[in-house]
C-alpha positions, -999 to 999 in steps of 0.1 A, spaced: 0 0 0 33 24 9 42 22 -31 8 28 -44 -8 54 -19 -34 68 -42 -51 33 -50 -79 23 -36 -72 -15 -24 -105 -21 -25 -117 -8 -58 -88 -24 -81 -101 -29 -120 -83 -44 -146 -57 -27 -163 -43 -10 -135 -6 -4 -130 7 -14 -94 38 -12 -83 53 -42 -66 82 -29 -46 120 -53 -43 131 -55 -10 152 -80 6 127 -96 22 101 -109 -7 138 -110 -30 143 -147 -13 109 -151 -29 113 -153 -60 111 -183 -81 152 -199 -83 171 -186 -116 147 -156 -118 171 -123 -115 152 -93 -102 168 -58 -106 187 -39 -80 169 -9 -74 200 15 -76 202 50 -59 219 82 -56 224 101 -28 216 138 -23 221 161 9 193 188 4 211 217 1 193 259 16 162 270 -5 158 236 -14 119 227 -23 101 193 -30 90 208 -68 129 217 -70 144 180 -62 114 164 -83 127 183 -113 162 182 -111 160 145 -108 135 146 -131 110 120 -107 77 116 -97 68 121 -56 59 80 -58 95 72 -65 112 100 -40 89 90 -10 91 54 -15 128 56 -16 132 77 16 99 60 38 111 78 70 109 118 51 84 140 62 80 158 33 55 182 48 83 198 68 117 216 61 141 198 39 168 217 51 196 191 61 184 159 47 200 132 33 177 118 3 181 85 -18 177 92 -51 162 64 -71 178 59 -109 149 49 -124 115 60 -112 91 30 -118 64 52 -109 68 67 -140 35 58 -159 48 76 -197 73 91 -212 69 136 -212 69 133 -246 36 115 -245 16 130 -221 -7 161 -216 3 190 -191 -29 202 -173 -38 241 -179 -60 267 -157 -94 255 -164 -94 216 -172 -114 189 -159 -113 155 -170 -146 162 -192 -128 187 -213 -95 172 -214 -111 144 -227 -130 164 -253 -98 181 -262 -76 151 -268 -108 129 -285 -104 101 -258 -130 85 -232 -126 95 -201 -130 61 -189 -94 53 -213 -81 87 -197 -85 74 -161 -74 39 -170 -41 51 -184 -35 78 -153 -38 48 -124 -26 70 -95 -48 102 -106 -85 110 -94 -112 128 -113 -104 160 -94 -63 157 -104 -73 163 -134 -79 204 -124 -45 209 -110 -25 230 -134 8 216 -136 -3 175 -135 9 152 -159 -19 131 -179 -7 104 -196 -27 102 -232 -40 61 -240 -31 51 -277 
């Protein structure tokens, strides 16, 4: 539940990403022979007039990826003084920016939908960890279905 906090356990449908986190404890679980991939990190010291919108973009991650990497972060406070793990690859990441939407002043999920000629339904399918309401929020990123 800690890697996918914006899914509803109890309302999962068909076609919905989830991410299954590695750790060394389901690791010894995996079938013999099967290789599973190292989750590899960087390490950053948050630095004075460091914000969360800051870090995301310079490292070019969602929140997902930088709160499931650092579980013990209150990123409601100061991040003055921290020491953050940095994940290489953000398997949050539901698409590419070059294939995605960028929410504007104004948009719902109706009109986006209108705009781009694609259900809703699809547009909600292919945007997992998003809500109706996300899709007002200037700024989010809307994955568009094929």
């Amino acid at each position: 539940m800690r890697a996918n906090p914006d899914l509803d356990p109890y309302n999962l449908r068909i076609g919905m990403q989830l991410c299954i986190p590695i750790t060394e404890e389901n690791r010894s679980e995996t079938p013999s022979g099967a290789s599973t991939p190292v989750q590899a990190f960087k390490v950053y010291s948050t630095q004075r007039g460091d914000t969360l919108t800051r870090i995301l973009d310079r490292y070019e991650l969602s929140f997902a990826a930088l709160q499931s990497s650092n579980p013990g972060i209150d990123f409601t406070g100061p991040l003055e003084n921290l020491t953050l793990r940095i994940p290489t690859v953000d398997r949050f990441r539901t698409c590419p920016m070059s294939g995605a939407y960028i929410v504007k002043s104004g948009d719902t999920l109706d009109s986006i939908s209108k705009k781009l000629l694609v259900l809703s339904d699809s547009l909600l399918m292919a945007n997992p960890t998003l809500t109706p309401e996300d899709f007002k929020i200037p700024g989010t990123k809307v994955c568009i279905p094929n």
